[in-house]
N, C-alpha and C positions, 0 to 999 in steps of 0.2 A: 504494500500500500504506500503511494505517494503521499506525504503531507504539503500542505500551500507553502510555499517560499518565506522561512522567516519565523513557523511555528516551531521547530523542533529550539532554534536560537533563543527564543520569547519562554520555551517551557526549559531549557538549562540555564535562564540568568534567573529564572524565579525560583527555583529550588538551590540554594547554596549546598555546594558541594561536600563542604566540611560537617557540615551539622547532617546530613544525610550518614556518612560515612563513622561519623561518631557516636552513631543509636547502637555500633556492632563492637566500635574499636575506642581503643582509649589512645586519641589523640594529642600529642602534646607541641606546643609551637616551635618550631625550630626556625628563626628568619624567618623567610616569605611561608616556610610550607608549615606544613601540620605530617607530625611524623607518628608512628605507631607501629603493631607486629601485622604483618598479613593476615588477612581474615581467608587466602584461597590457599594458604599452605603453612605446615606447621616451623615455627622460627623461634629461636631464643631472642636472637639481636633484631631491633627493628628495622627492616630496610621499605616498607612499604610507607610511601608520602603522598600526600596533596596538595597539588597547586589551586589553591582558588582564587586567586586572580587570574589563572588561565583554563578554570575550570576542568582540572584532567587529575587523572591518579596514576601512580607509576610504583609497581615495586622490584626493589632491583635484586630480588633474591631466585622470583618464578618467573616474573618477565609480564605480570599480569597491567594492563593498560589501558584507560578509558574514560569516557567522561560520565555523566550521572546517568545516561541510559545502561552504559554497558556496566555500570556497578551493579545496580538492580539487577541485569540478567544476571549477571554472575551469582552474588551474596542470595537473590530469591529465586533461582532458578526459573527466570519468566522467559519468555520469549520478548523477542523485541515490539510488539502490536503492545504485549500486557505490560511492557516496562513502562510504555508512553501510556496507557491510561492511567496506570499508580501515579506518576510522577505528576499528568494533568490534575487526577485527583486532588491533590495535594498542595500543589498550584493554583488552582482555583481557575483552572483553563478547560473548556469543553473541547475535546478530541473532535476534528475534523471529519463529518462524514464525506464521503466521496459523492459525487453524483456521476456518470456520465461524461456530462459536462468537465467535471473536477479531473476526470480521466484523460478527456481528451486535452485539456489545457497542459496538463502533466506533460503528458507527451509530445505535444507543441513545443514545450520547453526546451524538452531533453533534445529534440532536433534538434531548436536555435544555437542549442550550445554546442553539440556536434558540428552545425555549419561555421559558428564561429571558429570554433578550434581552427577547422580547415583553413578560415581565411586568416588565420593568426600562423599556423604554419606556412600557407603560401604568401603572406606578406614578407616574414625572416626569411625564407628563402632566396625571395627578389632580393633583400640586402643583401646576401654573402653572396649573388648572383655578379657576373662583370657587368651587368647593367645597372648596378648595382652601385659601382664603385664612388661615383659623387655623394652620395647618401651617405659611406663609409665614411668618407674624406671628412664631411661634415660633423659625424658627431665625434668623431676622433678627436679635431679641430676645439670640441668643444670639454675634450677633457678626459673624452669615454674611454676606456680598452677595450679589446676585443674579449674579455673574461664579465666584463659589466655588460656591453649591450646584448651579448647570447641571454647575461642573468635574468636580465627585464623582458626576452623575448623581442627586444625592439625588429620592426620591421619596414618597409617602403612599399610604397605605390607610386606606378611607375606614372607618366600623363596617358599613356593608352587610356582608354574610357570602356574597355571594353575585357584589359586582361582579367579581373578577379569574375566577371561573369562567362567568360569563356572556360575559366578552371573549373568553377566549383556548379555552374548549370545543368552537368550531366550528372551530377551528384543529388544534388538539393534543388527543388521548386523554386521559380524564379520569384512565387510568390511569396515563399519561406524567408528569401534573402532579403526580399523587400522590405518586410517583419523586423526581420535582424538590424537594421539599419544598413543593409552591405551596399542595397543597389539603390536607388531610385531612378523613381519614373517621371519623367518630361511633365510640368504640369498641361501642357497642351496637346498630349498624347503622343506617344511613340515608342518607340523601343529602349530598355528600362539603360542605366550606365552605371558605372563605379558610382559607390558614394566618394570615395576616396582617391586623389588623383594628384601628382607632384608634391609626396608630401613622404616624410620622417612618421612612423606611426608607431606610438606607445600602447601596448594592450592593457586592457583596462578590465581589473578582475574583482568579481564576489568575495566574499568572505572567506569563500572555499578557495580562492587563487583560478576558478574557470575563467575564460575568457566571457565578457558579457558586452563588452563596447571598446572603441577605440579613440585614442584620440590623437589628430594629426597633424605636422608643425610645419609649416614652407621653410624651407631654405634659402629664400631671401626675402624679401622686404613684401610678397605678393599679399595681400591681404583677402580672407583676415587669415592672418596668421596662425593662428592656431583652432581648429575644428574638431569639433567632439563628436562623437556617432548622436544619431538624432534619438526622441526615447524611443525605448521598444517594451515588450512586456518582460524582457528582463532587467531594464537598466533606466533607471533616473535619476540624471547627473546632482540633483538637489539629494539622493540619500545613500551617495555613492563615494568612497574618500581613492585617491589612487596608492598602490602599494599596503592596503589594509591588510590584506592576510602577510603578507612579507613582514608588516611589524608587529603581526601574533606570532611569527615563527620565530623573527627573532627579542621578543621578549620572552619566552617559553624557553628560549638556548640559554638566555641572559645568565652567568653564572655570580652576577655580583649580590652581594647578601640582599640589597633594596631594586625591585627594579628600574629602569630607567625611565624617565618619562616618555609617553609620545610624541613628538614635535611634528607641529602643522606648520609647513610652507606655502606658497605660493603657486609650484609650478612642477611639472615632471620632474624636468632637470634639474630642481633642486631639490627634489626626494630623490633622485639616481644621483648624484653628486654628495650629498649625504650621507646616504650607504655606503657609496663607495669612500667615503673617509672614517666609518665606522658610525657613524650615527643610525642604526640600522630600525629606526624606531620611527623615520621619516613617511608625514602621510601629505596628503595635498587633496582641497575641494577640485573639483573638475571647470574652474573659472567663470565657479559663482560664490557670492557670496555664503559662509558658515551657514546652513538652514540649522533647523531643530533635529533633524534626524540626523546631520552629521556630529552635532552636538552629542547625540546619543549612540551612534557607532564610535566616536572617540571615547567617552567615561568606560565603554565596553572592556577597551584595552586598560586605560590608565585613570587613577582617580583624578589627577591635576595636568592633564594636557599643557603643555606649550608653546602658546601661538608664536610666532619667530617668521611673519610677514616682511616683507621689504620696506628698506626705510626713508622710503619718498613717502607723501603726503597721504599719497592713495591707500598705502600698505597701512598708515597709523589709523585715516580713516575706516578703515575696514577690521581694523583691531576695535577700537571701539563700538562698531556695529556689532562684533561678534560680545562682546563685554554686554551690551544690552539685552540683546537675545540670551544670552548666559542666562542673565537674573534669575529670571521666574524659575528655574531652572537646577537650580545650585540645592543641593542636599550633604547634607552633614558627611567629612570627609573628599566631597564631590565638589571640584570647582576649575578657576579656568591661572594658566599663569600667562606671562606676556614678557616677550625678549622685546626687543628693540636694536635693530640692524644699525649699525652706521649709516649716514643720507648716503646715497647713490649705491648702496650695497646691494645686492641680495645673497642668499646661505647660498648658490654655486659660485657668485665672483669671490664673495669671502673666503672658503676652503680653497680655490686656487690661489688665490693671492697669500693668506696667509695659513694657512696647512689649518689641522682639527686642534690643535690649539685655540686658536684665533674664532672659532665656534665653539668650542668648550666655555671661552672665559664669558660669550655673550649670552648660553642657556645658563650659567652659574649669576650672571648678573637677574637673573627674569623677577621677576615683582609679583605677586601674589594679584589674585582681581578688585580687594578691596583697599589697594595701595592705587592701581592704576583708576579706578571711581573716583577713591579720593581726589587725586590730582588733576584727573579730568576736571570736574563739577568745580574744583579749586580755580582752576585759570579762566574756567569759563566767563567769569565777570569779577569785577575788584568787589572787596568786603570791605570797604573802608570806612563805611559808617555801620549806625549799629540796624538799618532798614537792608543792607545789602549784606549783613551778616544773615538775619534773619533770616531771609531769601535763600543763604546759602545753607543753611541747616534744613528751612525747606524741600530744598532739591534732594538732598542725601537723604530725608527722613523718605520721599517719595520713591527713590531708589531703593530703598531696603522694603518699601511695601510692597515692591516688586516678585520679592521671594516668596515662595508658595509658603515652599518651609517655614512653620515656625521656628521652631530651634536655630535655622538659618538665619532668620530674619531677626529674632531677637539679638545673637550676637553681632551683628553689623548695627542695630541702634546702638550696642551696645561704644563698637569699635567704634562710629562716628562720634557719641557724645563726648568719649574720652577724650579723643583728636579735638572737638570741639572746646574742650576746658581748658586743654593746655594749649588754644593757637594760642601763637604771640607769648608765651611763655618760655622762655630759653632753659637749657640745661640746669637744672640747682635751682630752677626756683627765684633766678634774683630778675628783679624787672627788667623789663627790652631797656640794650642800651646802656646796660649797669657797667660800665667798662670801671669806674671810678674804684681804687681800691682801698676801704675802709682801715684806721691803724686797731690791729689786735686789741681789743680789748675793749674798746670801745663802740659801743653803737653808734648807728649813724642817725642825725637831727632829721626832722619830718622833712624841713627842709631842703635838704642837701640829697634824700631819699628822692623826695620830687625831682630835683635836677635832674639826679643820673638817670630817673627812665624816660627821659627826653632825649633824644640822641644830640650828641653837639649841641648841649647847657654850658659843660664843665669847663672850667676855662684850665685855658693851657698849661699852668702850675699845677691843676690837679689831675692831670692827664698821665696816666705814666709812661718812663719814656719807649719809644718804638726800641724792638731790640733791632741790632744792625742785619742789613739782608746784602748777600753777593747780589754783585750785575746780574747773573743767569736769574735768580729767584725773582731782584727788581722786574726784568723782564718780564716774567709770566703773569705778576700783579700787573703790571699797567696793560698786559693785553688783555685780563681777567677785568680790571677798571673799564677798559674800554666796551668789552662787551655790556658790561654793566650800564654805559651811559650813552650804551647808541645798540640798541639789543637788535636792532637790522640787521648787524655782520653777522650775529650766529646762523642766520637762515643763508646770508651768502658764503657763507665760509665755516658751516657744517663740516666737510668732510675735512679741511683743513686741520679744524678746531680736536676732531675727535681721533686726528692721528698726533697730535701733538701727547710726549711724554713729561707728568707735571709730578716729580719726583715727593713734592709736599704734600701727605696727607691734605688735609682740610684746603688748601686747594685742588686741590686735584676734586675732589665731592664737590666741591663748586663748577666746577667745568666742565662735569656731568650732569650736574642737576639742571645747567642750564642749557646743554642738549636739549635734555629729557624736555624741559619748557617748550623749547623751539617744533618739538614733535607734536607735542596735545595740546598746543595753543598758540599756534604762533602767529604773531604780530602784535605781544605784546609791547607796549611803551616800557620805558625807563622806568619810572614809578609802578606801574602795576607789575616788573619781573622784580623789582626790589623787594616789593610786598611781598611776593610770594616765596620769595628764600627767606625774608625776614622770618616768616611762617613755618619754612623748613626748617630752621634754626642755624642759618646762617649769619644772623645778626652782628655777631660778633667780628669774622670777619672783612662782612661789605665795612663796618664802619672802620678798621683798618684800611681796606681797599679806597673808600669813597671819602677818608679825611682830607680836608683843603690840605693839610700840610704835603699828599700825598700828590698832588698837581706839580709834578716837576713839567711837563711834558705841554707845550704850548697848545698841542692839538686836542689834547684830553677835558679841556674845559667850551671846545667850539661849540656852538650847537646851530643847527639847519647847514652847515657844512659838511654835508656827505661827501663829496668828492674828497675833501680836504681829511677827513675822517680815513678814506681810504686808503689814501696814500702815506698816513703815518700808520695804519695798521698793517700795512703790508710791507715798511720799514721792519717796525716791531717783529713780525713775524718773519723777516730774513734775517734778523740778529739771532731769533731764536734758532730758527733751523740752521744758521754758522753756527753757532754752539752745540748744537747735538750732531753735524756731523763735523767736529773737531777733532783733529788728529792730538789733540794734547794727554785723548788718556792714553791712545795707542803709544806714546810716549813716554808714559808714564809706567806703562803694564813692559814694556822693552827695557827702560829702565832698570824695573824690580827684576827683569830676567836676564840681563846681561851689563850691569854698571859698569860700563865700559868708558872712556873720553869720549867713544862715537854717541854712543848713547845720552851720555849726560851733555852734551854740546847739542843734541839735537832736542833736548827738553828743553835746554835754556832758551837754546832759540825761540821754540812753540811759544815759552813763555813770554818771554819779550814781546814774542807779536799779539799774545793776549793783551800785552798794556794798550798796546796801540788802539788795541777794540776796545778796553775800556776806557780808553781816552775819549773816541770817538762817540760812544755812549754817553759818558756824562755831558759832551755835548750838546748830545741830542736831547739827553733828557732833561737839560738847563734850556730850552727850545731854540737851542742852535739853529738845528740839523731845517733842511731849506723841506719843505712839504714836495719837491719831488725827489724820489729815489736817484740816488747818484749814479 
């Protein structure tokens, strides 16, 4: 007996595996699994486990292996018809009668997926074919081996209009293919053609890893670029993820104690680019946006997916679409996390430019979903009185009524009123602004209390003094001031900003946080991105950064001079990049390995010509230096 698409899936996520298999055996948690003795042969040592987050049982002593149905056969001697009505029973799901009808659709099916196969094999074979060979060139070009694009099945079609219905018509009903998405037909009547023609074609599969649609990519500029099979009755790209059964297989392999997340991309190539650098956990919508059933084939795999979109405008908007639809959605343990790409990145230029590292540090950076709420609803509008705070406690109190869940929804009022009591409250408790440092023993007068949470009351004697900073750190402050007093160069000089290395903790969090701004809201003014660090609990440093005493720099005080803005930041930013690629440590590391006269003659040299740049810097930052680049 066939069951409908979907039901045997709907009756093993409603019965938990563990607590089935623990009415027999005395289960005990080991990491991910649940360990215990075999219940189908007799053992002293326990070797029989359960994975329930991958729903299956494995014991490595008989070899016995299966998921909730094949437990029941085994432990109750059912057959496979009486395992699924126990397990419905229990479930609270009514066992699908056939009709007929139910019969014949079955078998409709099972063709589609037979013609598919065939046209999934004879597309890969066009690729390894010598008609073939631009196709090859192409995704080579793009990064692939010939060990990755066999792995994915990738295949071509060629422009003929005629070859995949010339192979597979003596096989399968032209009106089968038609079904399947392979062929269609003229709307003005005529004889039927390829769906698929001059294109790179990724096979597109079930749960089960069958072939069920395609989708396929031109190899130049011909638009549109990228084409997905049209639906059919087995395939709707709205509840469809690519590479889904590939990241069951290998989260199931995964041998580390916790497993790994899911990560959701953008595009094939960056789910095969992915894997192929071990992230093997990579899924992708079919280029639509996140619906609710994809929502619910990801929690499948993992409790806290990771979205890890592209980091142009498109990609953030599309993360917080997904973040919305989340809400209603989110159940205890159950939720969403959210990477953030470098601007102009995506996860395939990323891994080639900089290897799984340079991916590694960006899912380890990802933010939980009621951090990126936060910040969203935060930038959306300034809070600066106490009508626009209100407003903003508003919005968050209406996002958490979003969540079905109670228990869900209570703790995020919870998490926003907390965030709420402490904005604008800095670390320790001492008012915005408290820079002033009290003498031991003594408390501070109401007075002087009122001063210090005013920012720039205190006058200059009670100011304490700056401790001294090298040229290279001066630097990174006045390009960090800069961003701060003209926040338009972060949006132009994004990718700049976020390959620069700012060796100082607590800047360095400044120069990400204000990324991070330029992504979920950008075109903030000067005053409302200040606000909003002031908020992150930055305060302490802008008012280091933003002190008048800190105006060395002629250009740092202009304002409505863009141009002129320009051109002393992309000074700035060449002094920086001369110092990080400076030969003085390579100098310095030769030095430590061979104190030679060559060696120490060629430091002193390096050095000497350091004075010269900071000769030229104090210059510049006494506002010598002329507002065009020399």
């Amino acid at each position: 007996m066939a069951f409908p698409p979907g039901f045997l899936d709907e009756l093993r996520a409603r019965v938990p595996l563990g607590s089935l298999v623990g009415r027999r055996v005395k289960l005990i948690r080991r990491g991910r699994e649940l360990g215990g003795l075999c219940p189908f042969h007799h053992e002293k040592t326990p070797s029989f486990y359960v994975v329930e987050d991958k729903g299956f049982f494995h014991c490595f002593g008989c070899g016995a292996h299966g998921d909730a149905i094949g437990y029941l056969m085994r432990a109750e001697n059912l057959d496979f018809i009486e395992a699924i009505e126990r397990l419905a029973a229990e479930a609270g799901l009514a066992v699908p009668q056939q009709t007929p009808q139910d019969r014949e659709r079955a078998q409709r099916q099972k063709t589609l997926l037979e013609a598919l196969a065939a046209a999934a094999k004879f597309y890969e074979a066009r690729l390894w074919s010598p008609a073939g060979t631009r196709a090859r060139e192409y995704l080579m070009a793009r990064g692939l081996d010939e060990e990755t694009i066999r792995r994915f099945g990738l295949g071509w079609a060629s422009d003929d209009r005629q070859a995949l219905r010339r192979a597979l018509s003596g096989e399968f009903p032209e009106a089968l293919l038609i079904e399947g998405g392979l062929l269609r037909r003229p709307e003005g009547g005529g004889e039927p053609y390829d769906y698929f023609r001059g294109r790179v074609l990724f096979p597109i599969g079930d749960r089960a890893g069958r072939v069920i649609a395609f989708g396929g990519r031109t190899m130049g500029d011909d638009q549109p670029k990228y084409l997905n099979s049209p639906d059919t009755p087995l395939f709707e790209k709205g509840r469809v993820l690519y590479a889904w059964a590939a990241a069951r297989t290998n989260l199931a392999r995964s041998e580390t104690g916790e497993a790994p997340a899911v990560i959701v991309v953008e595009g094939y190539m960056d789910v095969i680019a992915l894997h192929r650098a071990g992230f093997g956990t990579a899924v992708a919508p079919l280029g639509t946006a996140l619906t609710e059933a994809h929502l619910q084939e990801l929690w499948r795999l993992s409790p806290e997916p990771v979205l890890c979109l592209d980091g142009d405008m498109a990609g953030q908007r599309a993360m917080l679409r997904a973040l919305h639809r989340a809400l209603p959605l989110l159940q205890p343990g159950r939720s969403l996390r959210f990477a953030v790409l470098p601007a102009g990145e995506d996860p395939d230029s990323l891994v080639r430019s900089g290897g799984s590292p340079a991916f590694a540090e960006i899912l380890a950076a990802a933010r939980p979903l009621s951090e990126v709420l936060w910040h969203s609803e935060f930038a959306a509008r300034p809070i600066d009185t106490p009508e626009r705070r209100a407003d903003f406690e508003r919005r968050l109190m209406g996002d958490a009524a979003l969540i079905a869940d109670r228990a869900v929804q209570s703790e995020y009022r919870r998490f926003f009123r907390e965030r709420l009591f402490t904005l604008g409250r800095p670390a320790g408790g001492r008012p915005t602004g408290g820079r002033a440092q009290w003498p031991k023993g003594r408390p501070a007068s109401p007075q002087r209390a009122a001063r210090a949470a005013i920012p720039g009351i205190l006058s200059a004697g009670e100011m304490p003094p700056p401790p001294p900073r090298s040229p290279a750190r001066l630097r990174r402050e006045i390009l960090l001031r800069m961003l701060l007093q003209h926040p338009f160069l972060a949006g132009e000089a994004s990718e700049e900003i976020a390959a620069l290395d700012f060796p100082e903790p607590e800047l360095d969090r400044l120069r990400r946080e204000i990324l991070q701004v330029e992504v979920v809201n950008p075109g903030l003014d000067a005053s409302g991105l200040r606000q909003h660090l002031e908020r992150c609990g930055f305060g302490s440093t802008l008012d280091g950064l933003l002190s008048p005493s800190f105006d060395h720099a002629g250009f740092l005080a202009r304002e409505g001079d863009e141009d002129a803005v320009r051109q002393g930041w992309l000074h700035v930013l060449r002094m920086i990049r001369e110092e990080v690629r400076s030969e003085r440590a390579t100098a310095a590391e030769a030095l430590a390995r061979d104190p030679s006269d060559a060696t120490w003659d060629r430091f002193v040299a390096l050095h000497g010509r350091q004075t010269e740049e900071d000769v030229a810097t104090a210059e510049f930052l006494s506002g010598g230096a002329s507002e065009q680049d020399p």
